[in-house]
matplotlib code that plots the C-alpha trace (Angstrom):
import matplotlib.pyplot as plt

x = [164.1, 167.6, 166.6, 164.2, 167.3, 169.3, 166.8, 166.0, 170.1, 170.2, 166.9, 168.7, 172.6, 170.6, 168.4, 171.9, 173.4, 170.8, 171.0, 175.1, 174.0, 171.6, 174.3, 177.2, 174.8, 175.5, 172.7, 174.2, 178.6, 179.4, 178.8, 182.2, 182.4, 181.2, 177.9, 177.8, 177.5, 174.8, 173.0, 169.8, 169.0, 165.6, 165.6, 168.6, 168.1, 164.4, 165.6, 168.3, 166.0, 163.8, 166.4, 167.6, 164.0, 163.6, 166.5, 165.5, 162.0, 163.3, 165.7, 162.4, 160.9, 163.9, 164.8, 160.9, 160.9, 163.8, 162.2, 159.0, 159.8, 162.8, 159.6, 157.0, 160.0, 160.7, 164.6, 166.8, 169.4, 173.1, 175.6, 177.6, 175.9, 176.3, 178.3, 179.2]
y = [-30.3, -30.5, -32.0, -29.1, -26.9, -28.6, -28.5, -24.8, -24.2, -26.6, -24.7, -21.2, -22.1, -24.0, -20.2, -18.6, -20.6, -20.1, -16.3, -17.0, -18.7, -16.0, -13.5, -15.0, -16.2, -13.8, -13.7, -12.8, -14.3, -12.2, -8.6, -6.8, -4.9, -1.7, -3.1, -5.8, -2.6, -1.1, -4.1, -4.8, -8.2, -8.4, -12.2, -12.3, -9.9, -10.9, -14.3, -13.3, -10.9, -14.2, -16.5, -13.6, -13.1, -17.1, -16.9, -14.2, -15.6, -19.2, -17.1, -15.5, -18.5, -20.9, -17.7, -17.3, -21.3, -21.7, -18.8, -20.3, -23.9, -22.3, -21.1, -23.6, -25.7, -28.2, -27.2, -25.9, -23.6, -25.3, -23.0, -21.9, -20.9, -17.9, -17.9, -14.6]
z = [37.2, 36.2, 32.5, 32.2, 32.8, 30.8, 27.8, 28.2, 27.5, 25.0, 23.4, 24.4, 22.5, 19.4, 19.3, 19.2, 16.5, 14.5, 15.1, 13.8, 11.3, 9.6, 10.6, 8.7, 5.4, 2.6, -0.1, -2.8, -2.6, -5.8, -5.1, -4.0, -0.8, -1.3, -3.2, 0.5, 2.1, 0.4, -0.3, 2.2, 3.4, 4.7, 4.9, 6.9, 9.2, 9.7, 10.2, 13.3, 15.0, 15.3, 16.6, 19.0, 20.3, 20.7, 23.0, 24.9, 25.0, 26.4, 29.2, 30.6, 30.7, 32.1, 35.0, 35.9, 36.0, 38.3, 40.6, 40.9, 41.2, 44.4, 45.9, 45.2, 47.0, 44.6, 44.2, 47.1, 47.3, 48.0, 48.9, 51.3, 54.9, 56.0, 59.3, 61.6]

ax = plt.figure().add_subplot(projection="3d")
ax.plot(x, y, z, "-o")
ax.set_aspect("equal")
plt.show()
């Protein structure tokens, strides 16, 4: 279970790079500012939204994982007992 985690946050920060990466990639480098602000890019922003939803997605799926395999019993809570 713990290299299923471990894959699922690998999967989740490789999703958010990517996301960066479309974020920071400029289409066209020699348009000034004031055209950079006017300028629509579909491609980018098509291509972050997708990243960002492939990291959400792979949360869902890594916190509904960990719930299920808690009750199912195959992992066990370790912390601190509760003493009064």
């Amino acid at each position: 279970m713990g290299y299923f985690i471990a894959l699922f946050l690998l999967l989740i920060i490789a999703s958010l790079a990517s996301a960066g990466f479309f974020m920071l990639r400029r289409k066209n480098p020699t348009l000034n500012d004031a055209q950079k602000k006017s300028a629509q890019q579909p491609s980018n922003n098509r291509g972050m939204v997708r990243a960002l939803t492939i990291r959400i997605g792979l949360s869902v799926v890594l916190f509904i994982s960990v719930l299920m395999a808690w009750q199912l019993g195959l992992i066990q809570p370790t912390g601190l007992p509760i003493s009064k």
